[in-house]
N, C-alpha and C positions, 0 to 999 in steps of 0.2 A: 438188769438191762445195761450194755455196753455205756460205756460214754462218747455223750452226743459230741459230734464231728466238730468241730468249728470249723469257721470259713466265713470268707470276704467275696462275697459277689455282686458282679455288677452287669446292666445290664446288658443284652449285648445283641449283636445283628448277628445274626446266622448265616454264615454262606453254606452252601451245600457242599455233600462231599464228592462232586463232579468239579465245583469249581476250584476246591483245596486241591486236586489234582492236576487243574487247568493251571495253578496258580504256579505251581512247582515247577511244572512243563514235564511233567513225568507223568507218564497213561497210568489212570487206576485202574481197578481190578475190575471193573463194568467195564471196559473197554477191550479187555481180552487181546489185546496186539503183545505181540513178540519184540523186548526192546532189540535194533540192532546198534553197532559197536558203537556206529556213528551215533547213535543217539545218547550213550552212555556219556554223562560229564567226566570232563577229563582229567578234573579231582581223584572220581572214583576210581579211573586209571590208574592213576598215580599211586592211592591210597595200597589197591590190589596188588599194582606189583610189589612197594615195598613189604609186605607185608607178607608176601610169596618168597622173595630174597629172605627175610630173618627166620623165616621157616626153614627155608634149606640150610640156611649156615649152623641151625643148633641143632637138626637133626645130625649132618654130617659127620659134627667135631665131637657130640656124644660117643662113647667108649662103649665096646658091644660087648655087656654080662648078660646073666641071664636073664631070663624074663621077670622077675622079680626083680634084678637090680635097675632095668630097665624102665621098670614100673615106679623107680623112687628117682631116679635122676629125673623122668620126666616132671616130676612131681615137685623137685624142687628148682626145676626152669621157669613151671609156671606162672607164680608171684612177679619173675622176672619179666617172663613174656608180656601178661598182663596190662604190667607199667609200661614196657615199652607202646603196645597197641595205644594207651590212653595217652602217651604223650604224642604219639603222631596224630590219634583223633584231636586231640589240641590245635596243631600246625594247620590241619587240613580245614580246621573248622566243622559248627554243624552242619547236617545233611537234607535235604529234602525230604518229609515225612512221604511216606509210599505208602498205602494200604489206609482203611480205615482208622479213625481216629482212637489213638490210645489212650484210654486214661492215664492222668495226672495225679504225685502225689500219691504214690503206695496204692495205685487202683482204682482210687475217686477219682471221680468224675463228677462235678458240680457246677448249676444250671438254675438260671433265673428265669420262669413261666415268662416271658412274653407275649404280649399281644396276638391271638393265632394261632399259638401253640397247640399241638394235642399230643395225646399220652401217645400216638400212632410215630407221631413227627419226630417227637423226643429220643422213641424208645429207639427209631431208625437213625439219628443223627451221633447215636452214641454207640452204636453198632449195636444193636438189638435187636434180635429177631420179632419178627410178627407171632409166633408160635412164643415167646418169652412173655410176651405182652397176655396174651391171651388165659398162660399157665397162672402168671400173678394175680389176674381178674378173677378169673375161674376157680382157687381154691379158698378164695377168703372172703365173705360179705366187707368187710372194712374197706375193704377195693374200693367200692363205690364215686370214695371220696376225690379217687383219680379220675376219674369221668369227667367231675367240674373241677376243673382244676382254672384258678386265676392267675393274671396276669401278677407277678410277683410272689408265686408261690417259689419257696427254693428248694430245690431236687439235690441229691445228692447220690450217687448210685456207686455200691461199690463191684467192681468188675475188676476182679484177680486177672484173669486173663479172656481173651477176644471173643463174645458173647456169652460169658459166662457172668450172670448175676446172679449175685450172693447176697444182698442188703440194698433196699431202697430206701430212703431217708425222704421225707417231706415233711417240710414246715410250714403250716397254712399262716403262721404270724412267730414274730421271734421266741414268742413263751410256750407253742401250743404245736403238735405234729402227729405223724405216726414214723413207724419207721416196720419196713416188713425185711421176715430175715427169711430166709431160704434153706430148708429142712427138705432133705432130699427131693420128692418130685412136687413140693406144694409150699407156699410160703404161708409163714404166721406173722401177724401183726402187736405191735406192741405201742401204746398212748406214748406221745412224750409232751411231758409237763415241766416246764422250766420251773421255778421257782423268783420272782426278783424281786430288788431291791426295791421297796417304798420310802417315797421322799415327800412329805406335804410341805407344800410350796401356798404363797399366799400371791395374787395378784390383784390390781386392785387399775379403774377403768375412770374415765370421765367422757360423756358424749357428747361430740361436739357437731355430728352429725345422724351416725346412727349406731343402734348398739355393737355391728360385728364392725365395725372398723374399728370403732373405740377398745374391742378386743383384741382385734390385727397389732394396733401398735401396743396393747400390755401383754401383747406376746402370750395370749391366751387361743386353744386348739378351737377349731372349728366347733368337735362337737362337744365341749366343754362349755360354752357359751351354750350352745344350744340348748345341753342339759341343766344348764340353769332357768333360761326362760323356761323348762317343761316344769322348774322347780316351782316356779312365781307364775305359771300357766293359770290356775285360779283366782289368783288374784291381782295379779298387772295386765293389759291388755298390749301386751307388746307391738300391737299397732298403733295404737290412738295413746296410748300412757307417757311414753318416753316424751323426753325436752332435753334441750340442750341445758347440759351443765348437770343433768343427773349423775350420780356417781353410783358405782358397784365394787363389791371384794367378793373375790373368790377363794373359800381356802379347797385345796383337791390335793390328789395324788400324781404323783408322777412317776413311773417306771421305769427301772433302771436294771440290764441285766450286763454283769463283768464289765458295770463301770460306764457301758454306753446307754445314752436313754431309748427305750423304745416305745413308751407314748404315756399316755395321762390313764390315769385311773380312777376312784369314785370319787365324787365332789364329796367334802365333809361338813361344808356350810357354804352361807351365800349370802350379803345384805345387797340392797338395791336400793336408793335413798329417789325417789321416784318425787318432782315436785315439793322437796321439803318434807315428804313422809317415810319414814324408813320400815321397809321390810324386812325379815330376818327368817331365815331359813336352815336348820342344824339338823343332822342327819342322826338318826337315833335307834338303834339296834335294841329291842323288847327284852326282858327273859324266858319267849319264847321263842326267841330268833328274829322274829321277825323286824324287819328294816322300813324305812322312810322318813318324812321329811316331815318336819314341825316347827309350828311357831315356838317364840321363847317361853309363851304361858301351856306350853304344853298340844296346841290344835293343829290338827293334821293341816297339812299346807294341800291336799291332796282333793279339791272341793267335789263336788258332784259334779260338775259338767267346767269344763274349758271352756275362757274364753273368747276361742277363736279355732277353728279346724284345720289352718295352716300354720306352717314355721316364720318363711319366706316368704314376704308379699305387700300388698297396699293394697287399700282402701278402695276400689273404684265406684260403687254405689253406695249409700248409706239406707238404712228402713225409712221408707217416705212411702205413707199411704196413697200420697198424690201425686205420685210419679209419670213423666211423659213416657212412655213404651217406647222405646227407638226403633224398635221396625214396626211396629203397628201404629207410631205415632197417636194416636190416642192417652186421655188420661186414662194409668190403671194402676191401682193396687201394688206396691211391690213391697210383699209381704217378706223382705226378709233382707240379706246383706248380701252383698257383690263384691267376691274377692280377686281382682288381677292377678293373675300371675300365667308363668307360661305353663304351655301346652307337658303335660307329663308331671306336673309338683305333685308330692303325694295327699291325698285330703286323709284327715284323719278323724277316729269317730271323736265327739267332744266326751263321751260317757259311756259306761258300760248299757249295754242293751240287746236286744231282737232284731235282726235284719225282718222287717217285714214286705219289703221291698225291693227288687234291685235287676230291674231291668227297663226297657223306654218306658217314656211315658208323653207322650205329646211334644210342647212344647218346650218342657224340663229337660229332653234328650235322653241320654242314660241318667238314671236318678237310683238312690239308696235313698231307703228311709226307716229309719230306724226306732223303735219304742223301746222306752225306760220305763223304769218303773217311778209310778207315780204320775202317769196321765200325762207325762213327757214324750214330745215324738221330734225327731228332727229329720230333715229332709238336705240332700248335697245331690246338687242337679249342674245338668251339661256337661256330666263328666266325659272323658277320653273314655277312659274303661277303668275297671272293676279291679279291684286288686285278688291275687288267689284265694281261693274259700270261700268269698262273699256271692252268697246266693240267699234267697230265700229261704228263713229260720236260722240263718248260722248266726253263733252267740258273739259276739264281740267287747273289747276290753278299751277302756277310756285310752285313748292316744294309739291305738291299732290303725296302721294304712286300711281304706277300705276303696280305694278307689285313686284316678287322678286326673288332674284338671284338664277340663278342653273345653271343644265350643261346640257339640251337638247339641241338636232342638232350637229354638229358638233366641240362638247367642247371638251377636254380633264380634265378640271373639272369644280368645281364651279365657275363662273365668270359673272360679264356683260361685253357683247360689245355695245359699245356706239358709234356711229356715228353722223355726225355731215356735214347737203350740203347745199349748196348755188346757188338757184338755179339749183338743180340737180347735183352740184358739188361738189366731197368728199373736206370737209377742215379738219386741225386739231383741234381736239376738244379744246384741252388747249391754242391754242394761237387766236384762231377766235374771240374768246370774247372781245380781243382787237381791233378788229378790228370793231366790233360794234357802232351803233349811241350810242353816250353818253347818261344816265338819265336825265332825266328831275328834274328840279329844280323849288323851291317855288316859287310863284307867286311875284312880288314885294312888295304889299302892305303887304304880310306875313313877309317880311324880319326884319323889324324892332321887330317886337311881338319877331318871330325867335331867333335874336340874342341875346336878355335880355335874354329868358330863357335857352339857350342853353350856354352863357357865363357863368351862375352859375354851370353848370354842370363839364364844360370842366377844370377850374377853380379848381375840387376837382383830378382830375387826376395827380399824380405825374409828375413834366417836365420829357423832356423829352430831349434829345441833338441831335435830329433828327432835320437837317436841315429844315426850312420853306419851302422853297423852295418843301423838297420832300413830303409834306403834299399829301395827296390822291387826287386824282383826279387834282394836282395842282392848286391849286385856291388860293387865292390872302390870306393873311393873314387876321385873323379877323376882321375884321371893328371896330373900335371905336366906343362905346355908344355916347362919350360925344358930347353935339354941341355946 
């Protein structure tokens, strides 16, 4: 495969190419007028006649052999000529571009998706035919991916000359593209895979409000923080847990390609000292490949059920059997928890399960209700709408969107309700989780691989003055390497 283009783009407003020719004061080629003399700049004038004079003086004073000597005297004026033309284009200055827009740079042409953009808009802003567009879609499924194209994807198009494409170039993210080359009347497609640099970086957070700010200013990414709480999702209740003064370290990846960074990559550990108790979470590849998250005694950080079915949000009801009904005012039942947040948050399932549910239902509105295995059922009600797939019997995965927050049925605003039975019997949602089978833990003969690489980890975390004893899940204090 060719090597990939580099290039510096930025974003950009689009004028049309009626107004690059308005802009010039020179009629484009949609306009079809005849320029007259008077309309011609009187640069151009100027440029014409000089340029008509050094033509007659070298014809002239040329010496007439034959057509062959004829053929080398000219031949050797032209280097001459040449320079002189480029030094009066110097004098005269640039010119008003006429005609459609040329590419730049050896025939690219390079273009940042904007907001509105379509592969229609693009293909015609760069002098592309409709019939070009349609040949690239039509001989290759991989096309597809031009159809959705985002805001910030970058294009690169190579076009030798005036609707002639030869090579498209798209890069959905700086690591990750395709790029399609053009083979007589049909283009083929070819993956392109950066390769970059990994950098583990340690940051480290105290909150003094709440957890994403205390990550704003350690300069930690949105969804790094977040894929931490999905880390300690089983066992910190990142609404109700946090306090001021808790502390966290993150050790993760960061991304680096020819030098520049282009974003974070997989978390490689996580403590969260939660109240005086310290949490600890070290990320640990099996010898059968497989990946995840675990305590330091070896237990999956990964529990049965979440919990909590949002990211983002607060508290707005708690489980209270003797709840006043706000529009029905009466005492009633409110069998489960109430999450604020706005209209569209994504709810997520807390555990793997059955959709056995998932359309209105009275006063619940649109509702999912889902069974697990083990006489587990949970129920997410008032939603706005359903996320794709989710219908009745489809299988879903712990932290899968299956829906998002609103206020049909009986809401008084935007919120989820969340319920949470046992056997057909309402429990509360926040403290059931405790009462759940423990995670499962690494096999023994994993243990020893386990602890070498999970001790260099743990090792880079600042101490901590969190009793041992209150280590997560209580488990025995680290094992010694040595024998």
């Amino acid at each position: 495969m060719e090597p990939i283009h580099q290039r510096t783009t930025v974003p950009r407003k689009k004028p049309t190419l009626q107004k690059r020719y308005q802009a010039s004061a020179i009629p484009g080629p949609q306009q079809g007028k005849r320029l007259s003399l008077k309309q011609i700049p009187r640069q151009h004038i100027v440029l014409a006649s000089i340029l008509s004079a050094v033509l007659f003086a070298v014809t002239t004073m040329m010496p007439e052999e034959s057509a062959h000597g004829d053929r080398l005297a000219s031949d050797q004026q032209l280097p001459r000529l040449a320079s002189m033309q480029s030094q009066l284009a110097d004098q005269v200055g640039p010119q008003p571009m006429i005609g459609p827009m040329q590419p730049k740079n050896h025939g690219w042409t390079e273009l940042t998706v904007a907001p509105g953009d379509t592969l229609s808009s693009i293909f015609n802003e760069v002098g592309l035919s409709a019939q070009e567009l349609h040949r690239l879609i039509d001989t290759t499924d991989e096309a597809t991916v031009l159809n959705r194209l985002r805001p910030g994807y970058q294009l690169s198009f190579h076009i030798p000359s005036p609707g002639e494409l030869r090579q498209l170039q798209v890069l959905t993210s700086p690591l990750e593209g395709f790029v399609y080359k053009r083979y007589d009347a049909r283009y083929e497609v070819e993956p392109v895979l950066r390769t970059p640099d990994i950098r583990e970086v340690v940051r480290q957070g105290e909150i003094s409000d709440s957890l994403f700010l205390a990550a704003q200013r350690a300069d930690i990414p949105a969804n790094v923080i977040m894929g931490m709480a999905d880390v300690f999702g089983g066992v910190i209740d990142f609404l109700l847990d946090p306090r001021q003064g808790d502390r966290f370290s993150i050790i993760y990846q960061e991304k680096y390609l020819d030098g520049e960074y282009v974003g974070p990559g997989e978390i490689i550990g996580a403590q969260f000292i939660n109240r005086g108790r310290e949490h600890i979470a070290v990320r640990y590849e099996n010898t059968q490949g497989e990946s995840g998250f675990f305590s330091p005694t070896g237990e999956s950080m990964q529990k049965a059920f979440l919990r909590n079915p949002l990211d983002v949000f607060r508290i707005s009801s708690n489980f209270n059997p003797n709840r006043r009904h706000p529009i029905l005012n009466t005492i009633r039942a409110h069998k489960g928890t109430d999450y604020a947040a706005p209209t569209g948050t994504p709810v997520r399932a807390t555990a793997d399960g059955t959709v056995t549910w998932a359309a209105r239902n009275g006063s619940f509105g649109k509702l999912v209700v889902i069974e697990h295995h083990g006489s587990y059922e949970t129920k997410y009600a008032h939603l706005n709408d359903y996320a794709d797939g989710i219908r009745k019997g489809s299988r879903v995965r712990q932290g899968q969107v299956i829906g998002y927050v609103g206020a049909t049925g009986g809401a008084t605003g935007p919120h989820l309700h969340y319920e949470f039975l046992v056997s057909g019997v309402h429990k509360d949602p926040r403290t059931i989780v405790d009462q759940l089978p423990q995670a499962v833990t690494l096999e023994p003969a994993e243990m020893p691989r386990f602890l070498e690489r999970s001790r260099a980890i743990i090792e880079r975390f600042p101490p901590s003055s969190a009793d041992s004893r209150l280590l997560t899940l209580a488990g025995p204090a680290l094992p010694s390497l040595e024998h």
